[in-house]
C-alpha positions as a printed Julia matrix, in Angstrom:
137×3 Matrix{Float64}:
 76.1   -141.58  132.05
 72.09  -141.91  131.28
 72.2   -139.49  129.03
 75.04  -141.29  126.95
 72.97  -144.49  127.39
 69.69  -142.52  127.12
 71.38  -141.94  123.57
 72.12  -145.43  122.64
 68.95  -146.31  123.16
 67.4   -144.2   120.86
 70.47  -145.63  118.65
 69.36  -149.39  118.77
 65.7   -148.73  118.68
 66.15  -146.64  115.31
 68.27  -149.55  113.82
 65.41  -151.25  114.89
 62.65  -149.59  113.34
 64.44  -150.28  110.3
 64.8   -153.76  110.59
 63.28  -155.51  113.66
 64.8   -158.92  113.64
 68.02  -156.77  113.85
 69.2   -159.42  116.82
 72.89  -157.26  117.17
 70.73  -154.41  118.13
 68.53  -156.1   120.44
 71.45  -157.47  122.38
 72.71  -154.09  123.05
 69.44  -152.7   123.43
 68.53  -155.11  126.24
 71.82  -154.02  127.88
 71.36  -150.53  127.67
 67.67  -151.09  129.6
 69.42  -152.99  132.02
 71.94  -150.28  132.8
 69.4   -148.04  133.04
 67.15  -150.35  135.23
 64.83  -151.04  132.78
 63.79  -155.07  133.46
 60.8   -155.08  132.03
 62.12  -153.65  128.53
 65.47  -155.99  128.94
 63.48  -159.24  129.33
 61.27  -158.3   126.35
 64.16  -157.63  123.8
 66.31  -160.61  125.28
 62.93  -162.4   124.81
 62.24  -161.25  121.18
 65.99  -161.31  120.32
 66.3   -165.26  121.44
 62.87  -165.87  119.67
 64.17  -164.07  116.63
 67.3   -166.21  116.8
 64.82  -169.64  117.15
 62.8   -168.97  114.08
 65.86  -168.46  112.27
 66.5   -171.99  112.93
 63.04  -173.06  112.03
 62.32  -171.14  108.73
 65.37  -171.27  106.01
 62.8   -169.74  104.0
 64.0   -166.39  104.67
 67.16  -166.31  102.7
 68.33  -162.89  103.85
 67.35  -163.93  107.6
 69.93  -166.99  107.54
 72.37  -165.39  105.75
 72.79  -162.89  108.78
 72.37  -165.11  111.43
 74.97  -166.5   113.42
 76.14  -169.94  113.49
 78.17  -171.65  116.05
 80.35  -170.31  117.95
 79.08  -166.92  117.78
 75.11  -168.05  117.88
 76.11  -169.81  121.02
 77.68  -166.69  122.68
 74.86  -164.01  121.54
 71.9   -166.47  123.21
 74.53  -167.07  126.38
 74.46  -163.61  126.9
 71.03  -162.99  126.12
 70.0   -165.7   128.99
 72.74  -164.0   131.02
 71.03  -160.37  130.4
 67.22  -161.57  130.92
 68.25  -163.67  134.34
 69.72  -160.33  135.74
 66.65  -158.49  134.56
 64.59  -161.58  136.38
 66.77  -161.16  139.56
 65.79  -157.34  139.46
 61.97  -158.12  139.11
 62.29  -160.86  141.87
 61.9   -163.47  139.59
 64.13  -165.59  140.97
 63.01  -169.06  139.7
 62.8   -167.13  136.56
 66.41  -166.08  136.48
 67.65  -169.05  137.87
 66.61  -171.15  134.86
 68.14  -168.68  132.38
 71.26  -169.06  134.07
 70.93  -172.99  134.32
 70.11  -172.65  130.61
 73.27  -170.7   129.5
 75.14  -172.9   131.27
 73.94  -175.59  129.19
 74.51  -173.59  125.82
 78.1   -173.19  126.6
 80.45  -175.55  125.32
 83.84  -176.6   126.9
 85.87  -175.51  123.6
 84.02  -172.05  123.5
 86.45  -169.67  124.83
 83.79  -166.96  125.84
 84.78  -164.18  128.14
 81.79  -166.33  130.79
 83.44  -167.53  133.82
 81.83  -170.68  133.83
 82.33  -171.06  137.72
 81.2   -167.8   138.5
 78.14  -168.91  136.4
 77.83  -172.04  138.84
 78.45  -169.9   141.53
 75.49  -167.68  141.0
 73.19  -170.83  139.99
 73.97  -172.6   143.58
 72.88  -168.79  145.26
 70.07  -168.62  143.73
 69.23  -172.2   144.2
 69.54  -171.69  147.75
 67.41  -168.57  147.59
 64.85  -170.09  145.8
 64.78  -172.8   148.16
 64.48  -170.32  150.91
 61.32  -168.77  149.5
């Protein structure tokens, strides 16, 4: 199973080389390095993938950029799961307060009428856990 993810990997980072506000291939890339344990390397694509998707919103100037950037429904989903990624990848460093407000954020980028595969309870769930074990701390 590393090897096959070993392989993606080199996948996403070679779609990358080609074009590195690729965001698609940052998303999976960031959950490839989580599978593999890789939290420092997950935080930094979610990071650059959710920075990527913020300039987008800034600059219209690049027409190509906007073009290829989501809107919406699916924008909403791709940072969700970005947060979702990088507050695992948090958890795994020990970052808890860290991960805890990624989580508190994607709960706030969700919206009611989204019908994401998120269990938005689970998601409260895991925000009240970690709320307690921050508290504990």
């Amino acid at each position: 199973a590393d090897e096959d993810f070993s392989k993606a990997k080199e996948s996403y980072s070679k779609a990358l080389s080609s074009d590195s506000l690729l965001v698609s291939a940052m998303i999976n890339r960031a959950a490839v390095h989580l599978a593999l344990n890789d939290s420092t390397a997950c935080i930094q694509d979610c990071s650059d993938a959710l920075e990527s998707l913020s300039r987008r919103d800034k600059s219209k100037s690049n027409i190509l950029a906007t073009v290829l950037s989501p809107t919406g429904r699916v924008r909403r989903k791709w940072i969700a799961t970005l947060l979702c990624r990088r507050a695992a990848a948090k958890r795994n460093e020990g970052d808890l307060e860290g991960s805890l407000a990624d989580l508190e954020d994607t709960l706030r980028s969700i919206r009611r009428e989204d019908d994401f595969d998120f269990d938005i309870e689970a998601l409260k769930t895991d925000i009240a856990k970690l709320k307690d074990e921050v508290s504990k701390v």
